[in-house]
C-alpha positions in Angstrom: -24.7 76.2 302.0 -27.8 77.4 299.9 -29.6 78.3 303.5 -31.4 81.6 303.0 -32.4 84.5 305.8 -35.7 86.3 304.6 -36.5 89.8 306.1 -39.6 91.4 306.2 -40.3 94.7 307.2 -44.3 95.7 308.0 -44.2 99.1 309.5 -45.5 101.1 306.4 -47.9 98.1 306.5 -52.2 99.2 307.4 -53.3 95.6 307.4 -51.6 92.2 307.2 -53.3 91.3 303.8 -51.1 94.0 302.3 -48.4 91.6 303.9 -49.7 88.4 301.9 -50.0 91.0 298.5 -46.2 91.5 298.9 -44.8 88.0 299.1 -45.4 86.5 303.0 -47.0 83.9 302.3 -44.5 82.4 299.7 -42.1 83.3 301.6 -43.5 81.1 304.5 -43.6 78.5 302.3 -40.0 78.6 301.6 -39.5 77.4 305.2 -36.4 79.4 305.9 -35.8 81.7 309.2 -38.0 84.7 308.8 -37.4 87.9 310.6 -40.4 90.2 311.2 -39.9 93.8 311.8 -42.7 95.1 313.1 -44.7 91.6 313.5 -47.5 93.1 315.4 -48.9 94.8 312.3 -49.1 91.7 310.3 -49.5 88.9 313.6 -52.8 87.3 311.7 -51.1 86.2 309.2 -48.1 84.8 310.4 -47.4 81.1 311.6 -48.7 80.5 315.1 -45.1 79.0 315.7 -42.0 81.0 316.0 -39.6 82.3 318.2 -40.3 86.0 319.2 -37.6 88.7 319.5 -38.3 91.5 321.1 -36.4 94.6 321.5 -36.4 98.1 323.8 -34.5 100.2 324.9 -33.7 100.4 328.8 -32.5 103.8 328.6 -30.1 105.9 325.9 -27.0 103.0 325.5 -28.8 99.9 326.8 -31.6 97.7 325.8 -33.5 94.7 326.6 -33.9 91.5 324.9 -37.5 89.3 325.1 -37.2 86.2 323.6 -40.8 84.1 323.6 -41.0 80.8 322.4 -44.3 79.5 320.3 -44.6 75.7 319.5 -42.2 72.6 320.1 -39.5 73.7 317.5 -39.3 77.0 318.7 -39.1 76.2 322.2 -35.8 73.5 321.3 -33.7 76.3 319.5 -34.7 78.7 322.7 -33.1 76.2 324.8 -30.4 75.3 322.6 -29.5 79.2 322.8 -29.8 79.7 326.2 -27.4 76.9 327.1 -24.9 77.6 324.6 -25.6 81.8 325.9 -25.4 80.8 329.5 -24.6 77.5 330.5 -26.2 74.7 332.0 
């Protein structure tokens, strides 16, 4: 399988044109998954659609997943994972 996972990490980031100077958008173009470290620092310029996950910590040995849905693709792999995760 030639399927490729592209990381990008934006928290020594100041404004999300630095983002597009270091290789977002041709990544984007790639259409591959995408994971965002950070995503709030460089939010304008990524796709409106996407699957958000979100991270925190409860307390010190648990923590919390958020996952928001953005767009008709996004929202079909959210509910492909919750039934395969839970059932139903």
């Amino acid at each position: 399988d030639e399927a490729h996972l592209y990381h990008f990490d934006a928290f020594r980031l100041d404004k999300p044109a630095e983002a597009v100077a270091l290789g977002l958008a041709e990544i984007l173009e790639e259409g591959g998954p995408l994971l965002v470290e950070w995503p709030e620092r460089v939010q304008p310029v990524l796709p409106e659609n996407g699957l958000w996950v979100r991270l925190r910590w409860v307390d010190d040995s648990r923590r919390a997943l958020q996952l928001d849905a953005h767009g008709s693709r996004s929202e079909a792999l959210l509910r492909q994972f919750r039934k395969a995760a839970f059932g139903g």
